[in-house]
C-alpha positions as CSV (number, residue, x, y, z in Angstrom):
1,X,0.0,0.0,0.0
2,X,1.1,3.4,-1.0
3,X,1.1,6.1,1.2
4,X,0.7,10.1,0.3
5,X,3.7,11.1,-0.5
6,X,4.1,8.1,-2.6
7,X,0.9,8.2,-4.4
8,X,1.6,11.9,-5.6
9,X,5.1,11.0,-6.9
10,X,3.6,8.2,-8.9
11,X,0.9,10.6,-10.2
12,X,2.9,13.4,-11.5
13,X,5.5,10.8,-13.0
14,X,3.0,8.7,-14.8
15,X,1.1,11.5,-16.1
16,X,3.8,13.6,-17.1
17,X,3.0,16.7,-14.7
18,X,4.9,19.8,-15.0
19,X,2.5,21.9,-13.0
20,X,0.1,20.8,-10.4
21,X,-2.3,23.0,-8.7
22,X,-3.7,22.4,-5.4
23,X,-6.0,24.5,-3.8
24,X,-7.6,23.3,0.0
25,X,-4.2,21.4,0.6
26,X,-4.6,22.0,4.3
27,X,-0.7,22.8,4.8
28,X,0.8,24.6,8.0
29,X,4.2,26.7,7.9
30,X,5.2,23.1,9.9
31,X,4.8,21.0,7.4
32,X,7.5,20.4,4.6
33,X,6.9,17.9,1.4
34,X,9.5,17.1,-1.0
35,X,9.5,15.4,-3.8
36,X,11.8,14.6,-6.2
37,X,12.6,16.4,-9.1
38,X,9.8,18.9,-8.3
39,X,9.8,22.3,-6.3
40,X,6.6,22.4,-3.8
41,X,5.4,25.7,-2.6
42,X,2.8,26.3,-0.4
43,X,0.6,29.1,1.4
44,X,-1.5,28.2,4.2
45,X,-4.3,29.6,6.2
46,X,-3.1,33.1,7.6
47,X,-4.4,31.2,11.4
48,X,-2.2,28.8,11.1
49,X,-3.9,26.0,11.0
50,X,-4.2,22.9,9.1
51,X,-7.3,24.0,6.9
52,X,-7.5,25.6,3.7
53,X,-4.3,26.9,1.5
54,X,-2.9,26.5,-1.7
55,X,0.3,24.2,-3.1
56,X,1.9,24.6,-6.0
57,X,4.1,21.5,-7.3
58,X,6.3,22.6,-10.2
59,X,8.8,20.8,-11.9
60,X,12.6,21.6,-11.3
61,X,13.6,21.6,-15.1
62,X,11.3,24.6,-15.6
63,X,13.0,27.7,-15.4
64,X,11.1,29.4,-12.2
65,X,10.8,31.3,-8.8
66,X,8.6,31.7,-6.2
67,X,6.8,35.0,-6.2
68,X,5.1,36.4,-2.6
69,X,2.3,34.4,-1.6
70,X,-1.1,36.1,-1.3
71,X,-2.6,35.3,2.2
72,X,-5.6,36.7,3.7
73,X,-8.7,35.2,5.2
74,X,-10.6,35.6,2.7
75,X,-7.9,34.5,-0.4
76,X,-5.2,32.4,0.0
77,X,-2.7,32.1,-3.0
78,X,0.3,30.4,-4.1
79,X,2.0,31.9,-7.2
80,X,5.7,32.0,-9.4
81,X,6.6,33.0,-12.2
82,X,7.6,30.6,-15.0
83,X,10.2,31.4,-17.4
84,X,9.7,29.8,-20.9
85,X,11.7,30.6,-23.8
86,X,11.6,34.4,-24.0
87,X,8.3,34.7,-22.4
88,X,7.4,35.1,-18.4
89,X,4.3,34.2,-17.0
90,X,2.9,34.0,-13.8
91,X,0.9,30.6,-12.7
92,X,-0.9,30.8,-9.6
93,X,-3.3,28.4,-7.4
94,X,-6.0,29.9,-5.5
95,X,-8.1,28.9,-2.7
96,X,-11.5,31.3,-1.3
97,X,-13.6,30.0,1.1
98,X,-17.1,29.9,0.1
99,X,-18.1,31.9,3.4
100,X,-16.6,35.4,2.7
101,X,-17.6,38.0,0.5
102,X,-15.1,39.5,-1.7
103,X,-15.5,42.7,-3.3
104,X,-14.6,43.8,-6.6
105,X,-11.7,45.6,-5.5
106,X,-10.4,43.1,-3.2
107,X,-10.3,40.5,-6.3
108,X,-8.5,43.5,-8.2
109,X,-5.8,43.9,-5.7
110,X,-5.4,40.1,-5.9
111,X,-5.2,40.1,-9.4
112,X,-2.8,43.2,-9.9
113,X,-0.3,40.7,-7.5
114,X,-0.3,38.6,-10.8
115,X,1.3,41.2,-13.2
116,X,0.2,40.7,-17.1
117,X,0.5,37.5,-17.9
118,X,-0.6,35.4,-15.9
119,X,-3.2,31.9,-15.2
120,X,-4.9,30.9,-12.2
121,X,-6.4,27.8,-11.2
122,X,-8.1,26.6,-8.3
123,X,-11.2,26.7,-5.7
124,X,-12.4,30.5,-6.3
125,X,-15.8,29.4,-4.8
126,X,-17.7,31.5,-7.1
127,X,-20.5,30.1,-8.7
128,X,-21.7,31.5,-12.1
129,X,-24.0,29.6,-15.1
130,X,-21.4,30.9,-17.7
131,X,-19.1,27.9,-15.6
132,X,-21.5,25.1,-15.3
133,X,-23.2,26.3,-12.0
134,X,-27.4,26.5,-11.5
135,X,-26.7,29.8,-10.1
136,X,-24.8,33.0,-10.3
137,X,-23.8,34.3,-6.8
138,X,-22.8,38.0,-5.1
139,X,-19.3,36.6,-5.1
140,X,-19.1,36.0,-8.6
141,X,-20.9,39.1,-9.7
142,X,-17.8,40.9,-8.1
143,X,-15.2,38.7,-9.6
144,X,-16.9,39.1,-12.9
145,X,-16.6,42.8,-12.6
146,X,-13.0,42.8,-11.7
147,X,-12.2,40.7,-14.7
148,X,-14.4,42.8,-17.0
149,X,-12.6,46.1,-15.4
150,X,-9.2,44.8,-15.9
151,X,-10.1,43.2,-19.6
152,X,-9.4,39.6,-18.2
153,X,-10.8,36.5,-20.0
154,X,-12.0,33.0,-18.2
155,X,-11.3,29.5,-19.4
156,X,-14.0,27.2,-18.5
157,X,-15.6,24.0,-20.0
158,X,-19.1,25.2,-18.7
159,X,-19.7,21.8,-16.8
160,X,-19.5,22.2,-13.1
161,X,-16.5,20.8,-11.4
C-alpha cells in the first residue's frame, strides 16, 4: 500500500506533470513535502492552522521562482513566475472560502499581484451559469466585474466541477 507522498510521486511521473495545482491542501508553515525532481510551494491559512491553503508543485527543469504568496482570510494564494523561452508568466493556485464576501476591488488587488501575464487555477468558490453552475452568486458578480474592469478573460468547459 502506497502512502501520500508516494501516491503523488507516482501521479505526477506517470502523467507527465509539469504543474500541479492544489488548492484546500490544508498545509501549516510546519509542514514540509519534497518530492523529487519537483519544487513544492505552499501558502497556508493566515491562522495557522491545518485547513484551507494552496500548493503549487512545479517541476525543477522549468526555469522558475517563487513570487510572494497572497494570504488573507478571505484568499489564500500560491504563485511563481515561469520562465519559458523568451516569455514570463505567472501561474498561480488559489483557494477562497465559500463563506466570505469579496468585493470587486479586493479581487482587483489580488489580481494586480499577478502582473500581465498570468493563469490561475483553483477553488475561487464562485458560482456563475457561464461555468457550469445553477446559479450565479454575489461573489461572482464581483469577480466578474473585476475581470471585465481589468479586460481579463476566463477558461472554463461550462460543466461544473
Amino acid at each position: 500500500m502506497l502512502n501520500h507522498k508516494e501516491e503523488v510521486i507516482t501521479f505526477l511521473n506517470i502523467n507527465k506533470i509539469d504543474i500541479l495545482l492544489i488548492s484546500e491542501s490544508h498545509f501549516t508553515n510546519l509542514i514540509v513535502v519534497k518530492i523529487p525532481q519537483y519544487n513544492v510551494y505552499t501558502t497556508p491559512h493566515p491562522d495557522g492552522t491545518a485547513h484551507e491553503g494552496t500548493t503549487l508543485i512545479i517541476r525543477k527543469t522549468i526555469s522558475h521562482y517563487e513570487l510572494p504568496s497572497y494570504q488573507t482570510n478571505k484568499i489564500q494564494a500560491t504563485i511563481v513566475e515561469v520562465k519559458a523561452m523568451s516569455w514570463r508568466f505567472t501561474v498561480a493556485t488559489i483557494y477562497s472560502p465559500p463563506r466570505h464576501n469579496i468585493s470587486t476591488d479586493e479581487y482587483k488587488d489580488f489580481l494586480q499581484t499577478l502582473g500581465n501575464r498570468f493563469r490561475v487555477g483553483g477553488d475561487w468558490n464562485a458560482k456563475h451559469t457561464q461555468w457550469g453552475s445553477r446559479l450565479t452568486t454575489t461573489k461572482v458578480r464581483n469577480l466578474w466585474c473585476a475581470m471585465s474592469d481589468s479586460n481579463y478573460d476566463y477558461i472554463s468547459n461550462g460543466a461544473p466541477t
